[in-house]
Every structure is written in structure tokens, then in C-alpha cells.
C-alpha positions in Angstrom: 346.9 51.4 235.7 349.1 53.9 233.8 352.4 54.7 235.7 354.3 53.5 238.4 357.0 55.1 240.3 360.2 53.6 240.6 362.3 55.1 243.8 366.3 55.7 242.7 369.3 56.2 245.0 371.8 58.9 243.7 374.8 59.4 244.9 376.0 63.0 245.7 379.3 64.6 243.7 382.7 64.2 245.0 384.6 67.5 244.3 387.5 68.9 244.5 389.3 72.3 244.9 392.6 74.0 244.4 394.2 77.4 245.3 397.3 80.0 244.9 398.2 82.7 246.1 401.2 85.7 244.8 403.7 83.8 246.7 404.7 79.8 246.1 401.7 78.0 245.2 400.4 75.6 247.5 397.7 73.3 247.1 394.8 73.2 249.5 393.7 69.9 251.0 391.2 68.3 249.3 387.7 68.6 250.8 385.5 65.4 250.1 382.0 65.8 250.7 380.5 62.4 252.1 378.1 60.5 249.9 374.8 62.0 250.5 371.8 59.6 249.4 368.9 61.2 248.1 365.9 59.8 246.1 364.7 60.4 242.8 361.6 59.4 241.5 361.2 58.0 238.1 357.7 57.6 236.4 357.5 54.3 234.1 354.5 53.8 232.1 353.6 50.0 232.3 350.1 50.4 230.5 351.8 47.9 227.2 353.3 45.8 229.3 350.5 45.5 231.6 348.4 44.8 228.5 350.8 42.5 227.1 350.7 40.4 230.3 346.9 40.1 231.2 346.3 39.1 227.7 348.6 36.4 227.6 347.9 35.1 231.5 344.2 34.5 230.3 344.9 33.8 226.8 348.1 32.3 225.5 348.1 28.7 224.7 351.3 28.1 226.1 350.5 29.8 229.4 351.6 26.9 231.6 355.0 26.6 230.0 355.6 29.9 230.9 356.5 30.7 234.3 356.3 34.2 233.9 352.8 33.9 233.1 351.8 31.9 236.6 348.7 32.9 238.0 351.2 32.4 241.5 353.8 34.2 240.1 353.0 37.6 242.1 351.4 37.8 245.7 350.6 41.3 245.5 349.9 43.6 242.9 352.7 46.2 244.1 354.8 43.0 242.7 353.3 42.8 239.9 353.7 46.3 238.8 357.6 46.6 240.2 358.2 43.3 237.6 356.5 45.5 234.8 358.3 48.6 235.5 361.5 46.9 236.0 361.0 45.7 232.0 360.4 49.0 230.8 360.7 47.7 227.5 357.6 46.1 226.7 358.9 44.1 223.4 361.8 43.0 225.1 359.5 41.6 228.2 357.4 39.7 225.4 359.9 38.3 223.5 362.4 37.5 226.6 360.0 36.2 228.9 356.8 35.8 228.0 356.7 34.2 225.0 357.0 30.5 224.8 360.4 28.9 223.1 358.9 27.0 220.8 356.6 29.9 219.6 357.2 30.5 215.8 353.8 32.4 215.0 352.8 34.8 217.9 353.2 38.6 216.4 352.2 42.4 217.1 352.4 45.7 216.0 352.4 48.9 217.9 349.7 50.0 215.8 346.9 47.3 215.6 345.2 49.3 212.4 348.2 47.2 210.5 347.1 43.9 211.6 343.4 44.5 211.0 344.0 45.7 207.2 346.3 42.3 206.6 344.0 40.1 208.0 341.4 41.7 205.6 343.6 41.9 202.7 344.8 45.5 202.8 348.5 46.0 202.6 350.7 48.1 201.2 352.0 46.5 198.5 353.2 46.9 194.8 351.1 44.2 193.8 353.7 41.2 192.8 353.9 38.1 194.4 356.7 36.0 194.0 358.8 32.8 195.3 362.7 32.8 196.4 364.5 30.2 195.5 368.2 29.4 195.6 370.6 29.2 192.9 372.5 26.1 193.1 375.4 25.4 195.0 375.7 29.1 196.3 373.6 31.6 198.6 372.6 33.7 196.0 368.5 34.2 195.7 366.3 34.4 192.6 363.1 35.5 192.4 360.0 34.4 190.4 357.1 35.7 189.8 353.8 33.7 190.9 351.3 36.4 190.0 350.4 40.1 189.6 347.8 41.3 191.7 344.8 43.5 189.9 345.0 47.0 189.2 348.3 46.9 191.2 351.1 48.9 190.4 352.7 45.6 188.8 349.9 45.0 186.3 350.9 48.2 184.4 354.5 47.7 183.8 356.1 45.0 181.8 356.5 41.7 184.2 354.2 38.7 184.4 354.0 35.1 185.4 356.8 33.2 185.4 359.9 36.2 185.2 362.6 35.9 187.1 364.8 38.1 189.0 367.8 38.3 190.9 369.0 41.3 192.0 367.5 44.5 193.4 368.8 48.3 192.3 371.6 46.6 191.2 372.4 44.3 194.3 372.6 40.8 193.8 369.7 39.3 196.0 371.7 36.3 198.9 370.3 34.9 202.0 371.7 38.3 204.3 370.5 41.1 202.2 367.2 39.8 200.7 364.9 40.7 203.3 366.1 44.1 203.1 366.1 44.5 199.6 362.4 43.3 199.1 360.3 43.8 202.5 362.5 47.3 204.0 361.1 50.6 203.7 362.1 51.4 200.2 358.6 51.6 198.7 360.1 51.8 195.5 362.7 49.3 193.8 364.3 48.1 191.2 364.0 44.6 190.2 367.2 43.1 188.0 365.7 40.4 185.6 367.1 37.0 184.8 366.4 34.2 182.1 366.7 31.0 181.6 370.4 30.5 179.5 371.4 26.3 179.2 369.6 25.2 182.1 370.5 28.1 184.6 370.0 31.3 185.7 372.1 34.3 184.4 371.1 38.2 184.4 369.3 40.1 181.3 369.1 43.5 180.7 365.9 44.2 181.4 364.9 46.0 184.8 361.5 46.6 185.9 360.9 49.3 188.7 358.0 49.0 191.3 356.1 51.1 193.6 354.6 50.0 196.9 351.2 51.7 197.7 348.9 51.6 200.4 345.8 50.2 200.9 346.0 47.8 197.8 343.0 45.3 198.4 343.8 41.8 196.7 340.8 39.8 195.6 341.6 36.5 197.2 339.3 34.8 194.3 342.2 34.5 191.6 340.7 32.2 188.9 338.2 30.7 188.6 336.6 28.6 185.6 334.9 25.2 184.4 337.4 22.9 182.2 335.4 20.7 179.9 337.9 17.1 180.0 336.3 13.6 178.2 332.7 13.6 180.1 334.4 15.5 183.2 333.3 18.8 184.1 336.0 20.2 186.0 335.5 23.4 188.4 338.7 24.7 189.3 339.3 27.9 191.9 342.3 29.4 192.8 341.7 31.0 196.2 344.5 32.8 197.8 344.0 33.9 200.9 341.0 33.4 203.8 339.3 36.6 203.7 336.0 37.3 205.9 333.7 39.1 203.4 334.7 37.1 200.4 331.9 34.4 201.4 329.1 35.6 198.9 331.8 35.8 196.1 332.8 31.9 196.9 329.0 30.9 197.0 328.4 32.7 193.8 331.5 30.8 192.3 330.0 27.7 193.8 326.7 28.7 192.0 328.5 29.0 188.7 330.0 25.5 189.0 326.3 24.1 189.4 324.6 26.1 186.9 327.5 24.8 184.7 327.0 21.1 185.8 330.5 20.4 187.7 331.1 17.2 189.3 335.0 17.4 189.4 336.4 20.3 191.5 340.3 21.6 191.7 340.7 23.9 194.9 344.3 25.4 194.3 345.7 26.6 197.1 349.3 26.6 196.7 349.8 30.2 197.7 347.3 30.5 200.2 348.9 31.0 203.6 345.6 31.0 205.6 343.3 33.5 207.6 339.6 33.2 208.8 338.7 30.0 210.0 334.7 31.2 210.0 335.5 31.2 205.9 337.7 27.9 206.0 334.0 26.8 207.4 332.5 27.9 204.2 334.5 26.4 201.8 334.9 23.2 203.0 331.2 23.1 203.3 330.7 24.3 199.9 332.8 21.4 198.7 331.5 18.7 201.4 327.9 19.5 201.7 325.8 21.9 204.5 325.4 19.2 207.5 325.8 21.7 210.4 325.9 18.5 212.8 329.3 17.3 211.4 332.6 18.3 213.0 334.9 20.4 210.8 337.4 21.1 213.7 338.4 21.6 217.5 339.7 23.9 219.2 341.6 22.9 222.1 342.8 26.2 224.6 345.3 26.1 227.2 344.4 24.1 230.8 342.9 27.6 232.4 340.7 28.2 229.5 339.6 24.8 228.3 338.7 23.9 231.6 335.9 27.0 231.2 334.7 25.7 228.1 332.2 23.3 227.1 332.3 22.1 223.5 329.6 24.9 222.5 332.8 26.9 222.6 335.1 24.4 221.3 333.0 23.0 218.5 333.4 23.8 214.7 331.1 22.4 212.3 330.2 22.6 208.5 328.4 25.3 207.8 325.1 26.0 205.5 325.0 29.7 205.2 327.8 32.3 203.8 327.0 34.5 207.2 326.6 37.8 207.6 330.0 39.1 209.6 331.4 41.7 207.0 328.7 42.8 204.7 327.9 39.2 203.6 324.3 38.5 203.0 323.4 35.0 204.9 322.8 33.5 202.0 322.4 29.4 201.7 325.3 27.9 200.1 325.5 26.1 196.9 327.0 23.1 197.5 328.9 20.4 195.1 327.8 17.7 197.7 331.7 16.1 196.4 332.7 12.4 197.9 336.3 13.7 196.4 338.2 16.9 195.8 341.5 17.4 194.1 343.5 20.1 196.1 346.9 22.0 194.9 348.8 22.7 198.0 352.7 23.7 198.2 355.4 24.7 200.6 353.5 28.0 200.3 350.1 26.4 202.0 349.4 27.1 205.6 346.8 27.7 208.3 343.4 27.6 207.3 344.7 26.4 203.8 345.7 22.8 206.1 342.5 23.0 208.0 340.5 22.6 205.1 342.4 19.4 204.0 342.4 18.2 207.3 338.8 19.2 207.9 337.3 17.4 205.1 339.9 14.1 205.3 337.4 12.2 208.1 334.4 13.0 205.6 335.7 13.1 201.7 338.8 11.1 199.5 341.0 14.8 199.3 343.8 14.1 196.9 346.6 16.6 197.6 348.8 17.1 194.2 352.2 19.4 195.2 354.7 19.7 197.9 354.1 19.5 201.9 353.1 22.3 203.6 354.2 24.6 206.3 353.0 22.9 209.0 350.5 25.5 211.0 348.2 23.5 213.0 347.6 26.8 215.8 345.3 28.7 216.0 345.3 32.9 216.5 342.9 36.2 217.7 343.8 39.6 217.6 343.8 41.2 220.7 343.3 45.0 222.2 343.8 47.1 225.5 339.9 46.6 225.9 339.6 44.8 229.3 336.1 45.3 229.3 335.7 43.6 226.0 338.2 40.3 227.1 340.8 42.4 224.9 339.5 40.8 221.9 339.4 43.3 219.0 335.8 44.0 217.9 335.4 46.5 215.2 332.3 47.8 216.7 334.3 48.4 220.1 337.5 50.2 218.6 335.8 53.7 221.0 336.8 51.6 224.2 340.4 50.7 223.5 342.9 52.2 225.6 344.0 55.5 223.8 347.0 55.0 225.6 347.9 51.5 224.2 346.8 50.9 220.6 348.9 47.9 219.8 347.7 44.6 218.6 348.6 41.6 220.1 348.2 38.7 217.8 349.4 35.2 220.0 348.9 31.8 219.4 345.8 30.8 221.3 344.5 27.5 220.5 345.7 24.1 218.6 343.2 22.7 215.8 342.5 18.8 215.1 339.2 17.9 212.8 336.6 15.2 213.5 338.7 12.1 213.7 341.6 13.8 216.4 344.0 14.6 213.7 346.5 17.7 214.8 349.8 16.1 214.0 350.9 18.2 211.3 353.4 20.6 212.6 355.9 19.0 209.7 353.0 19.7 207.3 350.9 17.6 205.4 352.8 15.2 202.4 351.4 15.2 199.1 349.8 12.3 198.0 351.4 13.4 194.6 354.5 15.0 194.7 354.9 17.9 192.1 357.2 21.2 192.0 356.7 24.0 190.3 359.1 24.2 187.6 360.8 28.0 187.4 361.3 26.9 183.5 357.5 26.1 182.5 355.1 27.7 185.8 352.4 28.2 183.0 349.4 29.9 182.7 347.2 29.9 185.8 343.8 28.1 185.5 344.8 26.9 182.1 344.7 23.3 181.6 348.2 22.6 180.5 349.5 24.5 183.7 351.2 21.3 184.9 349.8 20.9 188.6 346.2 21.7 187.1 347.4 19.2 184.7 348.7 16.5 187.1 345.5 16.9 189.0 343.2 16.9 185.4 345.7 13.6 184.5 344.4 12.0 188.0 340.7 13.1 187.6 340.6 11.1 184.0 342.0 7.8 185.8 343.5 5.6 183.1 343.5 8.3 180.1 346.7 9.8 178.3 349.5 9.8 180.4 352.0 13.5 180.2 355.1 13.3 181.3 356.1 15.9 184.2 359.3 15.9 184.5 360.5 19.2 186.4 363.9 20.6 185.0 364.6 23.6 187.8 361.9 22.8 190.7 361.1 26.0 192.9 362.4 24.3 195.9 361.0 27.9 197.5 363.1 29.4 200.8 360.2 31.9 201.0 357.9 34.2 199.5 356.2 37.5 199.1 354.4 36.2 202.1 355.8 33.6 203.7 358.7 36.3 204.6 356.2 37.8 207.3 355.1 35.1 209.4 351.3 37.2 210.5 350.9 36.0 207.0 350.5 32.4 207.8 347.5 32.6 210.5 344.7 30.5 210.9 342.1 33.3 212.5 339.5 32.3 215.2 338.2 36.0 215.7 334.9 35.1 214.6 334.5 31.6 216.5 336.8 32.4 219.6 334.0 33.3 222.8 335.4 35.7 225.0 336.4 34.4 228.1 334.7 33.7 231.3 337.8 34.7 232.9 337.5 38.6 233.0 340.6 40.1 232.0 341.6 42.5 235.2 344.3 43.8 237.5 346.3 41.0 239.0 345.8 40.8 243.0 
């Protein structure tokens, strides 16, 4: 299917014409010509929408909702192509009728290179990460810095953990212009700084300039070290994001913490918005232990696909290797074997960040120290015009996309739940101890006065000396360096989702 021709009825010109002549001038009567139809073709290419639809019909897990989407909804294909040519917009047609109203989280790109490289890491990027905050009582935004990406453009210039901003070449940052200001297409910016002054936030001086590049691969192992507390052996790893390929470098970690005798463990991920559940798999069973006959999680599909599915397909369990999707080496995992893990989650937590707390709850005591998290409980693939490959991307099919159609489609698919039937957390998941970062004292990452890693150090010792945590300007973050973009916060089933039995083809 590439175009289809669309018959127009134009209506012929009406003129009109006038003459004199040496003597008194009279005017001619008007001739009219009658309205003469005549057709015009019109070729409209339907090849995204058609892409758009089929992938959504078979796939989308809000496919019944949508009545757009109804296997019924066309009796012939000629029907089916006159509704996709009469959309000749194909982002308009998803977002206007085929997407599902209470869809937060589908997202695409006309290019589906760009989705690839974020799921992976890869973004273009200046390298800082930071939360938005508001100032009190007004609209006005501030900035602070979470941390500074390696060998970024940020590492080399004079901005760390913990400085704020508020304004960006010389614009004061608010709730209309922020966006603009810090995710638009000016690669390079100017950030205004801002201190601290008697409990508030007023402007400095100082301004830092910044660079976007592309390509700029994050390591999503942050920190990682062993803290040494009374007779506790503390192993604490920031992780920040759910990379496939990172897997060896986790287990490795995890070896570290064995070889150093851990038996206390601090997973921090309070600025992890998700990604791969295939590594969520790993990590959980890394903390947990290597039984590859318990349950980690479900996924449930819409009506048409679940009803194709045994629980072969459905089935997620704790895993005992690192894999090998990705150029990891299959390697047994070296596993704490932990009744108990201390976890640092915040508003900035999502996806596969949930799954693992929710994953390891039926099995493990997981005592979640910070603030409640987004909420993400779906699940997401990314799909390609490759009918013969059930349009779901495979890097080792990218020769059979469509040439034509090289967007990625990236819907919500599936909805998790773990072991026990747990899903219910679209409102996110509540700390069992509530803590903000405080914008006056964030601390030193991995450090173990940092006062979350401190909370959760406090809670490891039981009944020991007792700090006081009071938090004078909590974070109270409106978004983030990545919650702004909401392909960000997926939970990824590329590697666990089977392509369907349903074979993705022209509707009749």
C-alpha cells in the first residue's frame, strides 16, 4: 500500500466581460459560463498512517476502547484506505483518534533512530541533569543540579551538585517559557545562577554556558561503593537508568559487593525513570537470588492479544544469567541472596524503577526511603513499518523496514502486576519513609552523610544514633531533565514481548 487516489469535484470559472466602442460606451451582457464539473485526481500517501493503524489494531493495549481501532470498524479495504486518506495527517489521526484518552505515555518520532539511541542511552545532551522546582508563592522555576554526567560538556565548566539556577540567557525560567528555554533547539545556553540568601532563592552573578552534543552515552552505573557502618557492610549503587548492555557491569558490581563481604545493600534510584524490563530482571535477581521458577512480573495485553497467549508469553521470572542481548557475556550472576533491601526512590522514579519494588515486595522486606513515584505501571515496545517482522523493531531487521516509513511508534502495549497481582500503582508507590531532597544540603552522592543515604544507613543500624533530618527548602520537583520528555519514563518489553500470532497485514 503506498498511495491512494482521492477523486475531487472542481467547479469551472465564472467570468465576465466588458466592451466599448468610439461612440457612448455600452456595456455588453454578461456571459456566464455554467458550472462545469470536472475531476481531479489527488494522490495521498497513507503508507504512516496505514502503519500507524495496523500496529495499534494488533498491538495497543487500549485497543477496545478505541473505536477507531475495531476490527469491524471497516467492511472493505477501499474503506479502510478512503478513512486513511481522508486523515492525511498521520499525527493528527494518532493523536485525534486513535490514541486512547487516558493515554499519558504512548510517543513517536518520525525518525525511529531517535528512540533507539534514548532507549540505549544516547542523547544529545550537554551532560547536566537537574530538578525544577517552584519558587514559593509564584510561577517562577528554579533549577538544581542533580548531577553532571561524565566527560560531558558540563564536567568541564564550573557547575556541580547542588547549584542552582533560575534563569536562562537572561530570561527568568516560569511554568510557560521553561520548556523552551531548556529542551528547544538552542543547543547552546546560558544558565543564570542562584544561591541560597536567608532561606530563599535570589540570583548571583555567576553564569555558566552549556553545549548540547550528540551522541553523549551516560553510564547508567553512577556510584557505586561499600560503606563500612558498626558491623554493617553496606553496598550502595546508584543506578540511573535501565540500560540493556549494562548487565555485565551490574554483575561485576554485584561481584565487588561479595568479594567485599556486603550484607546490607542501598539501591538508589531516585532519578531513574525506567527502561528495559529484561535488566529490571537482572537486578532484582541480583538482589533477591537466581530462582528462575519465581514470578518477577506479568504481562497482561489487551483482550485480542492475551487471548493468543499462554503464560510462556506472559511470564516474567528472576533470572540467573546477565544474558547475552547487547554484547553481554551470559555470565551467572552474583547474587546478595538479600531477605531485605533498602531502596531510594523519589518523584523522579518510574517504570522499571517501580517494577523492581514491586517485583521483589511478594519475595523480600523492600524498605522505600523518599517520596512517591510517578506512577508507571504500563508497559512499552518500539515498533517499525516491518509487517513481516510483526513491526517490532529488531536491530538485526532494520534492511526490511519500509524505506518509505521510518518512524518509530512507541505505544503502551501491556500493564505489569508481580507475583502476588499487585498493579495498582498508577498514583505511585508511597514511601515507607518519607524524605525530600533538601535544595539547601543535596550532598555528596554515595557519601554517607548524603541525607537519604543517611536516612536509609540510620534505618539499617536499627536503634543506633539518631540524626535529625529536618528539610529546610524540600525539592517538591515539577519536573526534570527527564521527566520533561515523557519516552523517558518507559518500562521496555522489547526483549520479553513475543511477536504476535496475529500477523500484521492489510485490513480486508
Amino acid at each position: 500500500m503506498k498511495k491512494f487516489f482521492l477523486s475531487l469535484l472542481c467547479l469551472g470559472l465564472i467570468t465576465m466581460s466588458c466592451s466599448n466602442d468610439d461612440n457612448d460606451p455600452v456595456v455588453e451582457e454578461e456571459e456566464i459560463e455554467n458550472p462545469e464539473e470536472e475531476e481531479e485526481t489527488v494522490e495521498v500517501d497513507i503508507e504512516v498512517q496505514n502503519f500507524f493503524w495496523q500496529t495499534l489494531n494488533l498491538y495497543y493495549f487500549w485497543q477496545g476502547d478505541v473505536p477507531d481501532l475495531a476490527d469491524d470498524r471497516f467492511d472493505t479495504q477501499t474503506a479502510y484506505e478512503e478513512y486513511l486518506a481522508e486523515n492525511d495527517d498521520p499525527v493528527a489521526l494518532l493523536e485525534n483518534k486513535l490514541l486512547f484518552s487516558e493515554d499519558s505515555f504512548t510517543f513517536y518520532s518520525d525518525d525511529y533512530t531517535e528512540l533507539v539511541n534514548s532507549s540505549a542511552g544516547i542523547s544529545k545532551s550537554n551532560g547536566l541533569q537537574f530538578g525544577l522546582g517552584l519558587i514559593s508563592g509564584t510561577e517562577d522555576v528554579f533549577g538544581f543540579v542533580e548531577y553532571i554526567v561524565k566527560d560531558s560538556d558540563a564536567s568541564g565548566k564550573d557547575i556541580k551538585r547542588g547549584d542552582l539556577f533560575i534563569g536562562v540567557d537572561g530570561q527568568t525560567l516560569n511554568l510557560d517559557n521553561y520548556i523552551e528555554l531548556l529542551f528547544g533547539n538552542n543547543d547552546t545556553y546560558t544558565l543564570n545562577m542562584a544561591d541560597i540568601v536567608d532561606g530563599g532563592i535570589s540570583p548571583s552573578d555567576k553564569k555558566v554556558t552549556l553545549t548540547k552534543t550528540e551522541g553523549l552515552i551516560e553510564n547508567p552505573i553512577h556510584v557505586n561503593t561499600v560503606i563500612t557502618s558498626g558491623d554493617k557492610k553496606i553496598g550502595y549503587l546508584m543506578y540511573n537508568q535501565f540500560v540493556s548492555g549494562s548487565e555485565d557491569n551490574l554483575n561485576s558490581v554485584f561481584a565487588d559487593f561479595i568479594a567485599q563481604g556486603v550484607n546490607e545493600l542501598v539501591l538508589d534510584l531516585r532519578y531513574n525513570p525506567g527502561g528495559r524490563g529484561s535488566t529490571a530482571a537482572v537486578l532484582a535477581s541480583l538482589i533477591k537470588g537466581t530462582n528462575t521458577n519465581d514470578l518477577l512480573f506479568k504481562t497482561i495485553y489487551n483482550a485480542k492479544l492475551q487471548a493468543e497467549f499462554d503464560s510462556s508469553l506472559t511470564d516474567n521470572y528472576f533470572v540467573s544469567t546477565t544474558g547475552t542481548a547487547d554484547g553481554n557475556s551470559g555470565a551467572a550472576l552474583n547474587t546478595l541472596n538479600l531477605n531485605k533491601v533498602y531502596i531510594i526512590a523519589t518523584e523522579a522514579s518510574a517504570s522499571a524503577s517501580e517494577l523492581v519494588m514491586v517485583g521483589l515486595e511478594p519475595y523480600i522486606d523492600v524498605v522505600h526511603i523518599g517520596g512517591t513515584t510517578v506512577g508507571k505501571n504500563q508497559g512499552s515496545v518500539l515498533f517499525v513499518d516491518d509487517p513481516e517482522g510483526g513491526n517490532v523493531y529488531d536491530p538485526e531487521r532494520v534492511d526490511n523496514i519500509n524505506p518509505n516509513v521510518q518512524w518509530g511508534l512507541q505505544p503502551i502495549i501491556s500493564r505489569v502486576e508481580n507475583s502476588a497481582g499487585f498493579s495498582d500503582y498508577v498514583d505511585g508507590l508511597i514511601p515507607d519513609i518519607e524524605l525530600s531532597e533538601d535544595v539547601t544540603n543535596l550532598g555528596v552522592l554515595g557519601d554517607a552523610n548524603e541525607p537519604l543515604l543517611a536516612r536509609a544507613i540510620q534505618e539499617i543500624n536499627g536503634n543506633g544514633a539518631r540524626r535529625n533530618f529536618d528539610v529546610i527548602l524540600p525539592a517538591n520537583v515539577v519536573s526534570s531533565s527527564k521527566l520533561y520528555n515523557p519516552r523517558n519514563t518507559t518500562l521496555l518489553l522489547n526483549n520479553s514481548v513475543p511477536v504476535a500470532k496475529i500477523p500484521v497485514s492489510e485490513k480486508k
